[in-house]
Backbone atoms as SQL, in Angstrom:
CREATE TABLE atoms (id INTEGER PRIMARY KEY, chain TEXT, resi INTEGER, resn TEXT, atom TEXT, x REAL, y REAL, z REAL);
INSERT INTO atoms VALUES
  (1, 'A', 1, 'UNK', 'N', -52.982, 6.895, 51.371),
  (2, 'A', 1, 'UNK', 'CA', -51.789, 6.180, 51.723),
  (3, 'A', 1, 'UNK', 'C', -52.088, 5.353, 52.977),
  (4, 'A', 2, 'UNK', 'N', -51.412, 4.177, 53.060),
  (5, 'A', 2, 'UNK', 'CA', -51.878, 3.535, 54.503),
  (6, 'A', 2, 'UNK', 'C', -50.177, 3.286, 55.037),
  (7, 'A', 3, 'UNK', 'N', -50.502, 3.262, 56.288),
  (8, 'A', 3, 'UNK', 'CA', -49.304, 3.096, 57.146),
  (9, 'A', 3, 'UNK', 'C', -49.240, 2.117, 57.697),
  (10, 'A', 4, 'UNK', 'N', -48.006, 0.905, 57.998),
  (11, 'A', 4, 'UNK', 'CA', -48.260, 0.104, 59.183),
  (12, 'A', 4, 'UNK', 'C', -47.511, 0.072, 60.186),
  (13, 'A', 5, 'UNK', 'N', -47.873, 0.332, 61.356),
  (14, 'A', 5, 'UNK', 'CA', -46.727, 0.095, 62.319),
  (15, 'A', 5, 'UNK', 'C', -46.714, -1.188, 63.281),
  (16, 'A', 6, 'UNK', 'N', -46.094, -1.170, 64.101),
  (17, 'A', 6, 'UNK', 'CA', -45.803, -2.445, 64.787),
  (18, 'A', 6, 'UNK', 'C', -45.666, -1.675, 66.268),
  (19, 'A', 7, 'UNK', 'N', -46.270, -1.970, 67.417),
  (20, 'A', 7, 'UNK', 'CA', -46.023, -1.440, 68.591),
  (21, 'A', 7, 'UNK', 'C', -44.999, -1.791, 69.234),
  (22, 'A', 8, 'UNK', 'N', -44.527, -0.838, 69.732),
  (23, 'A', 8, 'UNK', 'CA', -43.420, -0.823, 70.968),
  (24, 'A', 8, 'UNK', 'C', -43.603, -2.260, 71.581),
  (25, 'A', 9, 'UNK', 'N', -44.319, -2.164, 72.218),
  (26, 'A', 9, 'UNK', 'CA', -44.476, -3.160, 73.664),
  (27, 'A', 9, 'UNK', 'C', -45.446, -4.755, 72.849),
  (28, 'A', 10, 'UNK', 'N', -45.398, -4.653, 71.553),
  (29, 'A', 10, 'UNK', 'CA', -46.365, -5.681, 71.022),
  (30, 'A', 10, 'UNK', 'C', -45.173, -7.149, 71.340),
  (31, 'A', 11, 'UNK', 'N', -46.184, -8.149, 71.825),
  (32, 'A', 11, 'UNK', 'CA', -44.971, -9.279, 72.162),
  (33, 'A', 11, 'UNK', 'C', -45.117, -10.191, 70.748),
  (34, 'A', 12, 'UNK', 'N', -45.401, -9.831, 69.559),
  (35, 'A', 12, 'UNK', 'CA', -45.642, -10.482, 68.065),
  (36, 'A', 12, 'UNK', 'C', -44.654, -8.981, 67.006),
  (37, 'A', 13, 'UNK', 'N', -43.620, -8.392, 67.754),
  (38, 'A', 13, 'UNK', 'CA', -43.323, -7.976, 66.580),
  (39, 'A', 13, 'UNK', 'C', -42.466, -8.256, 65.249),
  (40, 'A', 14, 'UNK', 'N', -41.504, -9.567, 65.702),
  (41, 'A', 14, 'UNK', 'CA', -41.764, -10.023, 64.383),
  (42, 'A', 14, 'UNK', 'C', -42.040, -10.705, 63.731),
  (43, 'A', 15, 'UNK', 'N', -43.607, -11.342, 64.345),
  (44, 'A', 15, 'UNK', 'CA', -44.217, -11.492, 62.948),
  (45, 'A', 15, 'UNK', 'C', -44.887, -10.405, 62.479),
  (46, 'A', 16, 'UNK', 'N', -45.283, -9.441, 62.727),
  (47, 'A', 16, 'UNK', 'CA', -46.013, -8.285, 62.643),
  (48, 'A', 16, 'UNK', 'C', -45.265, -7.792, 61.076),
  (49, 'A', 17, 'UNK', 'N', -43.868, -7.500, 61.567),
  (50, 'A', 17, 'UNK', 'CA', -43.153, -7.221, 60.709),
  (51, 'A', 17, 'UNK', 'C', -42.856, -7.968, 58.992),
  (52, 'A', 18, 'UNK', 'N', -43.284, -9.311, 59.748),
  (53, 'A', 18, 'UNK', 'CA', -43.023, -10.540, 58.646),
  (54, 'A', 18, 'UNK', 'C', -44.127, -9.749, 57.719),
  (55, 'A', 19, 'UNK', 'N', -45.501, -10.235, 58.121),
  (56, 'A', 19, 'UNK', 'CA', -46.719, -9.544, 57.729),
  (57, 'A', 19, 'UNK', 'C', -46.212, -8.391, 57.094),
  (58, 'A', 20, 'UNK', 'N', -46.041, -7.702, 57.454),
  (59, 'A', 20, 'UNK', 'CA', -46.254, -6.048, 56.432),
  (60, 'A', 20, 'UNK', 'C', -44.916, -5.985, 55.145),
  (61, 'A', 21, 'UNK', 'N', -43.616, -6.703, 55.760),
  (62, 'A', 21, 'UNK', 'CA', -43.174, -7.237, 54.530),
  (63, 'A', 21, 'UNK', 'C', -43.895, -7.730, 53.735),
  (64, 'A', 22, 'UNK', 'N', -44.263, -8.997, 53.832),
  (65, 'A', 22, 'UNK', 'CA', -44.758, -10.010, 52.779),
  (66, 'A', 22, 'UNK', 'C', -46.127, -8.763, 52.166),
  (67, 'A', 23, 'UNK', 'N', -46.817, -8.360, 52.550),
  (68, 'A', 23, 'UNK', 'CA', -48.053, -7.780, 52.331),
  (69, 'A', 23, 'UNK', 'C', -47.612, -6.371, 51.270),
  (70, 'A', 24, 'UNK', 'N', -46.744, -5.642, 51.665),
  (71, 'A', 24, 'UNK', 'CA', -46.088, -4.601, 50.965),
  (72, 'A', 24, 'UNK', 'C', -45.374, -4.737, 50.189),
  (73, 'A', 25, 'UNK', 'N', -44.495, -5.880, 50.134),
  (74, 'A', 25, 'UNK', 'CA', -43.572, -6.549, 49.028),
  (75, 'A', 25, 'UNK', 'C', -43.115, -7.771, 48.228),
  (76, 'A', 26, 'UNK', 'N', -43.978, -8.327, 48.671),
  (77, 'A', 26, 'UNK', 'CA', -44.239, -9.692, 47.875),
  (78, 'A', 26, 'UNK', 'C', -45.093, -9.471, 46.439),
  (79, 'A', 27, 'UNK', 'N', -44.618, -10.325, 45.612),
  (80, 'A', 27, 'UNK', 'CA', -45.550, -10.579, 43.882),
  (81, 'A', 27, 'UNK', 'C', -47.252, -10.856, 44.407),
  (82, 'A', 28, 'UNK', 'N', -46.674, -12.388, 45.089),
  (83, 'A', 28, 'UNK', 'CA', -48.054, -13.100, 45.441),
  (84, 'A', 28, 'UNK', 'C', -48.870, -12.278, 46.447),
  (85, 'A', 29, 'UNK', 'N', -48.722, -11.620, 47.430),
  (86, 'A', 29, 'UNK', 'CA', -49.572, -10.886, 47.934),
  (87, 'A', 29, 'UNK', 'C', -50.506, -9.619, 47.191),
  (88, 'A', 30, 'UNK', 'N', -49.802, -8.692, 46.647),
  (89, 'A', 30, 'UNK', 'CA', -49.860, -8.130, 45.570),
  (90, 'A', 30, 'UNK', 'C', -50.536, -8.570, 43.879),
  (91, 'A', 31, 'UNK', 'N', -50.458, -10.024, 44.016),
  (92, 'A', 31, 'UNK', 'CA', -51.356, -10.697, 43.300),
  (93, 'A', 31, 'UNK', 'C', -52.855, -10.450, 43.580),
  (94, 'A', 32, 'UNK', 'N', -52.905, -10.920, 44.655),
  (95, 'A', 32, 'UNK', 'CA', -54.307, -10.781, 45.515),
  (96, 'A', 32, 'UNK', 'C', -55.123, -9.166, 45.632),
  (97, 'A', 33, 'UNK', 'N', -53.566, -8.512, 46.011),
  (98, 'A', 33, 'UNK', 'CA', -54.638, -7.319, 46.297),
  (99, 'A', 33, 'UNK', 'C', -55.075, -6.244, 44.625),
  (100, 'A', 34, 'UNK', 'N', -53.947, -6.493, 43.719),
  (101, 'A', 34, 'UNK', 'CA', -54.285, -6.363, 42.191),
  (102, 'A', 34, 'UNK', 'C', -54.509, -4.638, 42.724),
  (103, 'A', 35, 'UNK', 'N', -53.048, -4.361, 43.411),
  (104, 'A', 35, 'UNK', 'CA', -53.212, -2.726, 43.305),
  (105, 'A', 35, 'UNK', 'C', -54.255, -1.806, 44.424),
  (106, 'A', 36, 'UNK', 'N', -55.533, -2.451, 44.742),
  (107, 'A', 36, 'UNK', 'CA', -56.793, -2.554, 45.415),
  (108, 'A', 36, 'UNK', 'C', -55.778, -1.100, 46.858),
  (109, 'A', 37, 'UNK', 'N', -54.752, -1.403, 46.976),
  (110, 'A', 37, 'UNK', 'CA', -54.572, -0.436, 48.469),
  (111, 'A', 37, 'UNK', 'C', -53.790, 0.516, 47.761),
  (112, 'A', 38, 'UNK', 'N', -53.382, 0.926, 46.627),
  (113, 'A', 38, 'UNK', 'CA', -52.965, 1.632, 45.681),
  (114, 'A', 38, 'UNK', 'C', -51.303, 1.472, 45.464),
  (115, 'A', 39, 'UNK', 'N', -50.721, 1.676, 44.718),
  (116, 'A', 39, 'UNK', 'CA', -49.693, 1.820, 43.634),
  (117, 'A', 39, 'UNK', 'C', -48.188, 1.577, 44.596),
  (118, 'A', 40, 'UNK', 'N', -47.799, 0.052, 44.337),
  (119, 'A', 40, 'UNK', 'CA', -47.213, -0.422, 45.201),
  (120, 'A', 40, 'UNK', 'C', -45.760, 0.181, 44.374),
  (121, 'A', 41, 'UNK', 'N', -44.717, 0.305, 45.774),
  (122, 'A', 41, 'UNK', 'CA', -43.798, 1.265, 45.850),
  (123, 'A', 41, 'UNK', 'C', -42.507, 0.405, 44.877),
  (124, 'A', 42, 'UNK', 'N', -42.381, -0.641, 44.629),
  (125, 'A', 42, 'UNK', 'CA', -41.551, -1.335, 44.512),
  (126, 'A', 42, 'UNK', 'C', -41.677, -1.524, 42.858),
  (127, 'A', 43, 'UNK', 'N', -40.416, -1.597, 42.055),
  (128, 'A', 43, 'UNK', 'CA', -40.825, -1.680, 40.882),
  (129, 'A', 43, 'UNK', 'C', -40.851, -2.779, 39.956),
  (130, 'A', 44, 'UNK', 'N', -40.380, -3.651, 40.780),
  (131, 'A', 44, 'UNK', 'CA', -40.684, -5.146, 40.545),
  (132, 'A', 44, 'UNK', 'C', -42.085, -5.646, 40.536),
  (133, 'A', 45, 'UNK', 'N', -42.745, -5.048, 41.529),
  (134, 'A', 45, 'UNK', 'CA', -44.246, -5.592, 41.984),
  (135, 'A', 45, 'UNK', 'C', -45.229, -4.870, 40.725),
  (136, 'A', 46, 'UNK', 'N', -43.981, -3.451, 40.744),
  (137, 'A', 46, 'UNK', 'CA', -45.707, -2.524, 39.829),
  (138, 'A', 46, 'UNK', 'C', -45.443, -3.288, 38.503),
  (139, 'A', 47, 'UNK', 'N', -44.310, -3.738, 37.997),
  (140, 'A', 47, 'UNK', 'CA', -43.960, -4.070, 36.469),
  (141, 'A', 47, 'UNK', 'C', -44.944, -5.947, 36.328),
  (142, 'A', 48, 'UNK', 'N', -44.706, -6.399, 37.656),
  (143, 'A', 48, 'UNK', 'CA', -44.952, -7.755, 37.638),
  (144, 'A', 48, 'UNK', 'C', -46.723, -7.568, 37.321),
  (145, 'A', 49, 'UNK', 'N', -47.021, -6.607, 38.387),
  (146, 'A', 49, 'UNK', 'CA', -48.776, -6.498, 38.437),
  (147, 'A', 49, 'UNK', 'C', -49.094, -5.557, 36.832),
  (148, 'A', 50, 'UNK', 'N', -48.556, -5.196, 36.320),
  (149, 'A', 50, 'UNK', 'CA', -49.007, -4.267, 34.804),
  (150, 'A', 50, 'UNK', 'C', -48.832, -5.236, 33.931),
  (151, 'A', 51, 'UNK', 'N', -48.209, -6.344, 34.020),
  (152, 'A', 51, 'UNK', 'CA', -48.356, -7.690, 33.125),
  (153, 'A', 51, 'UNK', 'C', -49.830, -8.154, 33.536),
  (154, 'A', 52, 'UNK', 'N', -50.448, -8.038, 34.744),
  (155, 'A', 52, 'UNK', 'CA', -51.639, -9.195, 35.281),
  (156, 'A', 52, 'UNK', 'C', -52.864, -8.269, 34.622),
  (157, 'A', 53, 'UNK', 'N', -52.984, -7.008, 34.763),
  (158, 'A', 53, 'UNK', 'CA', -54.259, -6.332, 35.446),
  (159, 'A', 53, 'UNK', 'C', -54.646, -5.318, 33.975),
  (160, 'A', 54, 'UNK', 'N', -55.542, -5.292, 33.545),
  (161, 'A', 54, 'UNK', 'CA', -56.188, -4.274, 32.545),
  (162, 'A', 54, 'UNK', 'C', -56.421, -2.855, 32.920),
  (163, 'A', 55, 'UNK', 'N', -56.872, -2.285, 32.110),
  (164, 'A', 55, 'UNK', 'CA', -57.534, -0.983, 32.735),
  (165, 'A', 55, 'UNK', 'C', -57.026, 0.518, 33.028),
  (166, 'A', 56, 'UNK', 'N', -57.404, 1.102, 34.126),
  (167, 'A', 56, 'UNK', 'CA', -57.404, 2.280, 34.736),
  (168, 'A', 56, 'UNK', 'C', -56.007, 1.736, 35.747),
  (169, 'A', 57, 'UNK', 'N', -56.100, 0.376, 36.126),
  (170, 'A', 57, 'UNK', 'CA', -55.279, 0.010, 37.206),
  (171, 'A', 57, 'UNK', 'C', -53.880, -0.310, 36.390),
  (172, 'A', 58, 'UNK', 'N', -53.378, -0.910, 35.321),
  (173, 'A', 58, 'UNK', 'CA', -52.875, -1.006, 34.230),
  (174, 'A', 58, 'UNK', 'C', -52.285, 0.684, 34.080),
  (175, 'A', 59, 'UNK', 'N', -53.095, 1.687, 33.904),
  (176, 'A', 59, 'UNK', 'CA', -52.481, 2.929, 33.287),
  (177, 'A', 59, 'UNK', 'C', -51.842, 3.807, 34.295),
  (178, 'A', 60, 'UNK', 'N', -52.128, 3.196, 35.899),
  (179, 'A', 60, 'UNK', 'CA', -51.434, 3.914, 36.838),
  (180, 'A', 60, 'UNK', 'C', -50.086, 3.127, 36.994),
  (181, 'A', 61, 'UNK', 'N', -50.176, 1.926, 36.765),
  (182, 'A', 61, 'UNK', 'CA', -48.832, 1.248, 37.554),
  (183, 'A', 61, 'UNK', 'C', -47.832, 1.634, 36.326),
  (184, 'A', 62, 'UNK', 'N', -48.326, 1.601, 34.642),
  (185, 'A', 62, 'UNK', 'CA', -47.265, 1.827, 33.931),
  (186, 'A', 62, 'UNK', 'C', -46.543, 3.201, 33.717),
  (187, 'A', 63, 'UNK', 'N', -48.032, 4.561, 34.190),
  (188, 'A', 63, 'UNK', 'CA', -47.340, 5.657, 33.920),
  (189, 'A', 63, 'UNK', 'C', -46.627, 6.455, 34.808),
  (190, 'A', 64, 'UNK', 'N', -47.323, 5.674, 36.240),
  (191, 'A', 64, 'UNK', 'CA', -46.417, 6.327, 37.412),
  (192, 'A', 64, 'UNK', 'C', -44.543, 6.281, 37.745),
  (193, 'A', 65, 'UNK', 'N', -43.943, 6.873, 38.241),
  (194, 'A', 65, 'UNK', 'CA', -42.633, 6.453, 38.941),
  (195, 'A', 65, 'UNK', 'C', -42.071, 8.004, 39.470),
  (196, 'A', 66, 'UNK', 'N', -41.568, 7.023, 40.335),
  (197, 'A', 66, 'UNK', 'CA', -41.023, 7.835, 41.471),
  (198, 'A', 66, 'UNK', 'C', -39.530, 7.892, 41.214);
């Protein structure tokens, strides 16, 4: 699992924030990473990416849910 945080005292937090949105919940980002940081939480993204991707990566996004 990876975590992101944003520091207290960081004088960029929101773009920091922008970033880990777009990166965690965007199609097009999620395009790119094709699953690669594992099994994105959102079920828009996993349904959008199980249309793109073959495989092993394909059999996690369709059989998983939370």
């Amino acid at each position: 699992m990876f975590k992101y945080v944003i520091l207290k005292h960081s004088e960029q937090q929101e773009a920091a924030a922008l970033f880990i949105d777009f990166f965690t919940n965007s199609i097009e980002a999620n395009e790119m990473l094709r699953a690669d940081r594992g099994v994105p939480i959102f079920l828009e993204v996993r349904e959008h990416l199980a249309s793109i991707v073959e495989g092993p990566v394909k059999l996690h996004l369709t059989t998983l849910s939370w």
